[in-house]
C-alpha positions as CSV (number, residue, x, y, z in Angstrom):
1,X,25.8,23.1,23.8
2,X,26.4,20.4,21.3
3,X,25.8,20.6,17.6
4,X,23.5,17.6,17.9
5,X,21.4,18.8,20.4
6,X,20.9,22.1,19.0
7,X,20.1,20.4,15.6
8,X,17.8,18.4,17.2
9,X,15.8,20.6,19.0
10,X,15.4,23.0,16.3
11,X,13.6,20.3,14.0
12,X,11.8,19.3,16.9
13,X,10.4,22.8,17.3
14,X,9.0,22.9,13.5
15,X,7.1,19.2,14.2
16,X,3.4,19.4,13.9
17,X,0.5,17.7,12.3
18,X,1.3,19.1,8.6
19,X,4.8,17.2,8.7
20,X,5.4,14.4,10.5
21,X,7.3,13.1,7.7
22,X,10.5,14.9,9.8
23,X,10.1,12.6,12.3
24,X,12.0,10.2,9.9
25,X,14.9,12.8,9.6
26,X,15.5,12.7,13.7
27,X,15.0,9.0,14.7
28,X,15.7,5.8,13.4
29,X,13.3,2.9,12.3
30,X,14.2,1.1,15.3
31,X,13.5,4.0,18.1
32,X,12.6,3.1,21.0
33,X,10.3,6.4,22.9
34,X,9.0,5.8,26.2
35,X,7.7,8.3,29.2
36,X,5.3,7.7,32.1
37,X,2.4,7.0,29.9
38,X,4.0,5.2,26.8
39,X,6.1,2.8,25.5
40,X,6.4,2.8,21.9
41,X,8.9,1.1,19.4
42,X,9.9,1.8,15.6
43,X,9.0,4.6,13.8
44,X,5.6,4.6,12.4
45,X,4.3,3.6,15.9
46,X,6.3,6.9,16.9
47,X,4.8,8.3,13.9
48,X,1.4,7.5,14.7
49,X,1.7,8.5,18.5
50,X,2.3,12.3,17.1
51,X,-0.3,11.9,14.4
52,X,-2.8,11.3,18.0
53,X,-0.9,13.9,19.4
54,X,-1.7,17.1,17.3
55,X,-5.2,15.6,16.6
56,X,-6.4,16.2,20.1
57,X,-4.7,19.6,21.0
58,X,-4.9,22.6,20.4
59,X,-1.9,24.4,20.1
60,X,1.4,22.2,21.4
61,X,5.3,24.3,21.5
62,X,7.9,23.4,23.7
63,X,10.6,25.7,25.1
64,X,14.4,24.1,25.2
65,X,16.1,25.6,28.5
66,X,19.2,23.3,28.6
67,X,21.5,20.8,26.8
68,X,24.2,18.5,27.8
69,X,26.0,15.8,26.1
70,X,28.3,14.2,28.6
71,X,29.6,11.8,25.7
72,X,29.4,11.2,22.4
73,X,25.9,9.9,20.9
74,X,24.6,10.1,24.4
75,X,22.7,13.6,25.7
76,X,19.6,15.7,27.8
77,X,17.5,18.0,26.8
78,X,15.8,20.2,29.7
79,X,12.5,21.3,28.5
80,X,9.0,22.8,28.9
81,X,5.7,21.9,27.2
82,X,2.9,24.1,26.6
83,X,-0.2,23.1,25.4
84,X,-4.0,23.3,25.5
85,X,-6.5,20.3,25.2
86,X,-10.3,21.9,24.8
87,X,-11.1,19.0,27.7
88,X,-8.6,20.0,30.1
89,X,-8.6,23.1,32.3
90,X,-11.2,24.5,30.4
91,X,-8.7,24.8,27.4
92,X,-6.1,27.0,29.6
93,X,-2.7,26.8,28.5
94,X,-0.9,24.3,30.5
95,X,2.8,23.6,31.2
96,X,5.1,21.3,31.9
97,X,8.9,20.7,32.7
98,X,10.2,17.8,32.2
99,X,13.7,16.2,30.6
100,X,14.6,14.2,27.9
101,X,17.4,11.6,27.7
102,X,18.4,11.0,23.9
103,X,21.1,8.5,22.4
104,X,21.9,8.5,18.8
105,X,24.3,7.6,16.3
106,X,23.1,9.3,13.1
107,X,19.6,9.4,14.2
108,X,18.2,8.8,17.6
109,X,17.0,5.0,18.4
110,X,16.1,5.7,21.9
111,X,14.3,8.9,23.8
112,X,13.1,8.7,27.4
113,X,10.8,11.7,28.2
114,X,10.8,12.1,32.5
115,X,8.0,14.3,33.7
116,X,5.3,14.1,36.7
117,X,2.2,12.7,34.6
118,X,-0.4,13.9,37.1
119,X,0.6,17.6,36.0
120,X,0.7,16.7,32.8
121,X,-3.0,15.0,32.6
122,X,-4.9,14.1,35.8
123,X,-4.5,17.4,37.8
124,X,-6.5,18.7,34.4
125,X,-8.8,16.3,34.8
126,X,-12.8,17.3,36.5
127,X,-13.3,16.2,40.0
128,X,-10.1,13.7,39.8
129,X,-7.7,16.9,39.5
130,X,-9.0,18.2,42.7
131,X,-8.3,15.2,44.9
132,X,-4.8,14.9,43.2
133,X,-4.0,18.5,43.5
134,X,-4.9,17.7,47.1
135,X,-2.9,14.9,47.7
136,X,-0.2,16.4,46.3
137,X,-0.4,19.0,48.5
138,X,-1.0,17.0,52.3
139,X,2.4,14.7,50.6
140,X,4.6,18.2,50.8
C-alpha cells in the first residue's frame, strides 16, 4: 500500500457537501476527471461536479478494498460506492464496484473512474431498469 494512496483515500472519505474546499488539497487546477458519464477538466468544474453530487443524494460513502502503485506518481484504487438517490430504487441503498486510475505529482491532474454505468444509474431507473436488467441477463 503506498503512502499516497492511503493519504488519498482517507481525505477522499471525509469529502462531502460541507467541504469541498478539500477537493483543492487532492487535485490540481488542471485535473482532468472523467468516467462513463463525464468528462470534466480543472478544478472548479471538478468542484462543481461534487457540489451536484451531494445535492441530489442522500447519503454517498465509498469503501477502499485495494491499492496499487506500480510506479511512482502513477496508481489504482479498487473501490465500492454506496449510495441512495430518493428517485432510484425507491431510495434503497445501492452499490457499486468500480476502479480508479490516479496519476499525480503533488496533487493529482488526472482520475479515470471505470465502472458499468447501467448499475450505477439505468438499472435504478422505472420501467428502463427492467428491460436493462433483462438484457443484461439474456447477454450472460
Amino acid at each position: 500500500m503506498t503512502a499516497y494512496l492511503q493519504h488519498f483515500t482517507e481525505r477522499f472519505t471525509t469529502l462531502g457537501a460541507h467541504n469541498l474546499d478539500l477537493l483543492a488539497d487532492l487535485y490540481s487546477e488542471d485535473v482532468t476527471f472523467r468516467d462513463p458519464l463525464h468528462h470534466i477538466s480543472g478544478l472548479a468544474a471538478l468542484r462543481a461536479y461534487f457540489a451536484q453530487l451531494y445535492a441530489n443524494v442522500a447519503e454517498v460513502r465509498y469503501t477502499f478494498e485495494g491499492l496499487d502503485e506500480p510506479q511512482p506518481g502513477l496508481g489504482y484504487i479498487r473501490w465500492t460506492l454506496h449510495y441512495r438517490h430518493p428517485r432510484l430504487a425507491a431510495g434503497k441503498l445501492i452499490s457499486l464496484q468500480g476502479c480508479s486510475h490516479l496519476r499525480w505529482r503533488e496533487r493529482v491532474h488526472f482520475h479515470q473512474d471505470y465502472f458499468d454505468a447501467g448499475a450505477l444509474l439505468y438499472e435504478h431507473i422505472p420501467l428502463m431498469g427492467g428491460a436493462i436488467r433483462w438484457l443484461k441477463g439474456r447477454l450472460a
